[in-house]
C-alpha positions as CSV (number, residue, x, y, z in Angstrom):
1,X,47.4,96.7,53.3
2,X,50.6,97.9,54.6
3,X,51.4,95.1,56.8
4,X,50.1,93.2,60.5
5,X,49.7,95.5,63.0
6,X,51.8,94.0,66.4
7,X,49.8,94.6,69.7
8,X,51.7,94.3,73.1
9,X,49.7,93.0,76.2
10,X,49.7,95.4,79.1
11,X,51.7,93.6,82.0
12,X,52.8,90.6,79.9
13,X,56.1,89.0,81.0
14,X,56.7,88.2,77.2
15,X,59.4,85.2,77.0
16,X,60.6,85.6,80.4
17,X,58.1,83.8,82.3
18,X,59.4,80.8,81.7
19,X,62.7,81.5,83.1
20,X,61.4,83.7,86.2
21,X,59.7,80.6,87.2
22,X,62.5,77.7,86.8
23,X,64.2,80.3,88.9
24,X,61.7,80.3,91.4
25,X,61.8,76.6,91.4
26,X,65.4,76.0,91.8
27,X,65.7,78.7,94.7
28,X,62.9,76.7,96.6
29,X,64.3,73.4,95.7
30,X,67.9,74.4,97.1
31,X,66.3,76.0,100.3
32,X,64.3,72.7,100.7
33,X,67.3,70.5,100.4
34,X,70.0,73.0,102.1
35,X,71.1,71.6,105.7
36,X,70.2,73.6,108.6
37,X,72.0,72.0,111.2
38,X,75.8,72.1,112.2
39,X,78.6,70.0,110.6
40,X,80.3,67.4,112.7
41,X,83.3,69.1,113.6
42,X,80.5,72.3,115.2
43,X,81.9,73.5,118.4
44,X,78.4,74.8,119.1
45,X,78.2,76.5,122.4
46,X,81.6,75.6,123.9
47,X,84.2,77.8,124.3
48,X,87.4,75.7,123.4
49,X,90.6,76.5,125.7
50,X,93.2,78.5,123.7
51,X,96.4,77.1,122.7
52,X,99.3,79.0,124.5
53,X,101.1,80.8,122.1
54,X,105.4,80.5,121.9
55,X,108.4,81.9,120.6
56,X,108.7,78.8,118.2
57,X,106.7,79.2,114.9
58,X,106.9,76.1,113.9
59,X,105.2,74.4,117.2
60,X,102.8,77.2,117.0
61,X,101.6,76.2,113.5
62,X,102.1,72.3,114.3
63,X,99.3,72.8,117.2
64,X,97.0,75.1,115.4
65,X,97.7,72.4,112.6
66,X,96.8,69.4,114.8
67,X,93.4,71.2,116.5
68,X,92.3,71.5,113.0
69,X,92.6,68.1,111.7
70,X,90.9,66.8,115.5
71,X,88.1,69.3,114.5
72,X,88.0,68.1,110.8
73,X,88.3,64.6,111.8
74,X,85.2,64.8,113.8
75,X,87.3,64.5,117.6
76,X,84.6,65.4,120.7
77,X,84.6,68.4,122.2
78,X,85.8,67.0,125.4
79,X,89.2,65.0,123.5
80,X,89.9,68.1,121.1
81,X,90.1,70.2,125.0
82,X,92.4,67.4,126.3
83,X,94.4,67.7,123.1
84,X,94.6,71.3,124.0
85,X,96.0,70.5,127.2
86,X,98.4,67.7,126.3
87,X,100.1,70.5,123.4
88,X,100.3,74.0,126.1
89,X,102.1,71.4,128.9
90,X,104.3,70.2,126.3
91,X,108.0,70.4,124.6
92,X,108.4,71.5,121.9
93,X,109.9,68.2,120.6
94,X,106.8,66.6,122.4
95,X,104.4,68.9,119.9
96,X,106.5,67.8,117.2
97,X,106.5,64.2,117.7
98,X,103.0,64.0,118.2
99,X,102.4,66.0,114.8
100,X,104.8,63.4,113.1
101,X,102.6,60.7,114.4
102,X,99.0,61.9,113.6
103,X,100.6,62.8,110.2
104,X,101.7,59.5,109.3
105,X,99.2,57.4,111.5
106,X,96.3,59.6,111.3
107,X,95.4,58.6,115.2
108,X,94.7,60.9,118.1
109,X,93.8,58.5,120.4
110,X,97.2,58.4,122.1
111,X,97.0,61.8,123.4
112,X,93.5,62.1,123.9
């Protein structure tokens, strides 16, 4: 005898069934447990207002700045469009004093 003869099974996975299905497993198990709805700070269908744009960087980026820490934070739609308003209608040194106070104090409600 010169030896076993090795057979292969026609349309075996070999060692790979195993793995094929824990992969199967974790893709339905993250699908089960993925969220489907919005975050918090989802604008869903509202248009925000657009923040007017100026010759001063640095307000520019202070505003964009504050809108996203109101949407972050969790602000309503309807305070994060009075923020809007509050930073076009004002100064420049107004923008920056009320970045300097949501930085430090973390509070919107002032100029919402």
């Amino acid at each position: 005898m010169a030896g076993t003869r090795r057979r292969r099974k026609v349309g075996a996975l070999g060692g790979n069934g195993m793995l094929i299905g824990l992969g199967l497993g974790a893709l339905a198990l993250y699908l089960l447990t993925k969220r489907t709805g919005g975050t918090s700070y989802d604008t869903g269908s509202y248009q925000l207002p657009p923040l007017t744009p100026t010759n001063n960087n640095t307000r520019n980026t202070q505003s964009s700045d504050l809108i996203n820490y109101a949407i972050a934070g969790g602000l309503a739609i309807d305070a994060i469009i009075k923020l809007i308003d509050r930073l076009n209608s004002s100064s420049d040194q107004e923008v920056e004093n009320i970045y300097d106070r949501v930085n430090t104090t973390g509070d919107f409600s002032t100029y919402v």
